[in-house]
C-alpha positions in Angstrom: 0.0 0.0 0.0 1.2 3.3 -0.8 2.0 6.0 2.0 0.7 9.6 0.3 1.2 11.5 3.2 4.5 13.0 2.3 3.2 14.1 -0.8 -0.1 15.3 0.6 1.5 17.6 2.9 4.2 18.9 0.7 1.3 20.3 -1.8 -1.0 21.8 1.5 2.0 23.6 2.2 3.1 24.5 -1.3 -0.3 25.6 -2.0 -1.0 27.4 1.5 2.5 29.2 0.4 1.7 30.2 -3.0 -1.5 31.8 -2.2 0.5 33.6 0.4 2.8 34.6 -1.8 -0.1 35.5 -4.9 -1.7 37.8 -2.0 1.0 39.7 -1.0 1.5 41.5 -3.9 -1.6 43.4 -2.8 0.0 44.1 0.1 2.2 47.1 1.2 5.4 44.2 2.0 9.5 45.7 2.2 11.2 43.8 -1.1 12.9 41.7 1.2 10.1 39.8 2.8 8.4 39.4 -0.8 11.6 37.9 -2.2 11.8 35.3 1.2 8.0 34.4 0.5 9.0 33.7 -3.5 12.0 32.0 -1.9 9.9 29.8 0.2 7.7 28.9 -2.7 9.9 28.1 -5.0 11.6 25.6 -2.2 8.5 24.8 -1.8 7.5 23.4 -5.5 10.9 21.7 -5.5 10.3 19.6 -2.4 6.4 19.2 -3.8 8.2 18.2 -7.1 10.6 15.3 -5.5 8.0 13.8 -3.5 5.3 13.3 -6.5 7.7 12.0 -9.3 8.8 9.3 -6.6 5.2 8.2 -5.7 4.0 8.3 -8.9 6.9 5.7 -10.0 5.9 3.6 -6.7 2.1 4.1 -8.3 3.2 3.0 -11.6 5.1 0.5 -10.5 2.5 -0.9 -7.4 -1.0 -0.4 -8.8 -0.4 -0.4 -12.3 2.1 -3.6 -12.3 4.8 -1.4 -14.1 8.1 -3.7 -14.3 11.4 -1.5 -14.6 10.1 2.2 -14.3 13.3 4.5 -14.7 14.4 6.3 -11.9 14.4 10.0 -13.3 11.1 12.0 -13.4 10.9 12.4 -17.2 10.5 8.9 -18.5 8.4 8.8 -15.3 6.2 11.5 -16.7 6.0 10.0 -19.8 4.9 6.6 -18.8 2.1 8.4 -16.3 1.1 10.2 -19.7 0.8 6.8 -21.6 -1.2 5.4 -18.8 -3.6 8.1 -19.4 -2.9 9.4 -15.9 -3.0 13.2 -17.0 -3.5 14.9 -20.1 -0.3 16.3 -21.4 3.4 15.1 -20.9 4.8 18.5 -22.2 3.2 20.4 -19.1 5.2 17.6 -16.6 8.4 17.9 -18.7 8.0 21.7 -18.1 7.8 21.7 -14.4 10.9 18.9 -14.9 12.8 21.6 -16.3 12.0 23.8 -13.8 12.4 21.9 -11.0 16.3 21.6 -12.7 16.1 25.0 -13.2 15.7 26.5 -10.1 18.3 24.3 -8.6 20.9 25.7 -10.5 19.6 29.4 -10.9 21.6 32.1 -9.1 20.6 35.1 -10.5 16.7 34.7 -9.5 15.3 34.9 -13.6 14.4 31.0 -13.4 12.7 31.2 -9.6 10.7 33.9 -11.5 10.0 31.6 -14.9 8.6 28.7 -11.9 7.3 30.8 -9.8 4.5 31.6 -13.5 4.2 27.7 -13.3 3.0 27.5 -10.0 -1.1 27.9 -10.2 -1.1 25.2 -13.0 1.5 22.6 -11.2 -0.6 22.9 -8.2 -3.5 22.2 -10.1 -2.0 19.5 -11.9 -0.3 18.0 -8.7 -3.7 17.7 -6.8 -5.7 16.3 -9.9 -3.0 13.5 -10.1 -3.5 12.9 -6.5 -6.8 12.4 -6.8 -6.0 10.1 -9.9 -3.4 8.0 -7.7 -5.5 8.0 -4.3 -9.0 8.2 -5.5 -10.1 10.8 -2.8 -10.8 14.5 -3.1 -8.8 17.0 -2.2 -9.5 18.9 0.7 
């Protein structure tokens, strides 16, 4: 049986983060503390990122009898795609390259370029939870 409470609570807190972040651009916030809330996001998406590639190979793999899924996210993505578990494999190789991105991004343009991604990969993340666990999100 497959444990989604990692996963689970790494999208509450990415979501609960970005709204944060979305709403305080309407408020009167020093650069500073807007930059540590994009900051916190983007950390955010990345550790959101790591935990649903690897439970969506245990997924593949557990429930859908998979034998030798990769270990990388991308040929993850795409078999999760062929299985008809979302839509479109070119949005889930964008937030790949984001996630690779931001982790190698010093000057702040790419945490910008993921930070644009974020509505629709939180969106996506919690319709392929309720794919993988069958329950709605709450």
């Amino acid at each position: 049986m497959i444990d989604y409470d990692k996963f689970n609570r790494s999208l509450k807190h990415l979501e609960l983060q970005f709204a944060n972040y979305s709403s305080s651009r309407e408020r009167d916030l020093p650069e500073l503390d807007r930059e540590a809330l994009a900051e916190s996001v983007v950390h955010r998406f990345e550790t959101c990122y790591d935990c649903l590639w690897k439970i969506l190979k245990r997924y593949l793999m557990e429930e859908l009898g998979i034998p030798d899924v990769p270990n990388s996210p991308k040929p993850i993505f795409r078999l999760g795609f062929e299985n008809k578990l979302f839509p479109s494999v070119e949005r889930w190789l964008g937030y790949a390259q984001a996630r690779v991105d931001t982790s190698h991004d010093y000057s702040g343009e790419k945490a910008e370029e993921c930070l644009k991604l974020m509505g629709d990969f939180i969106d996506d993340a919690i319709d392929l939870y309720q794919t993988m666990t069958g329950a709605r999100w709450a």
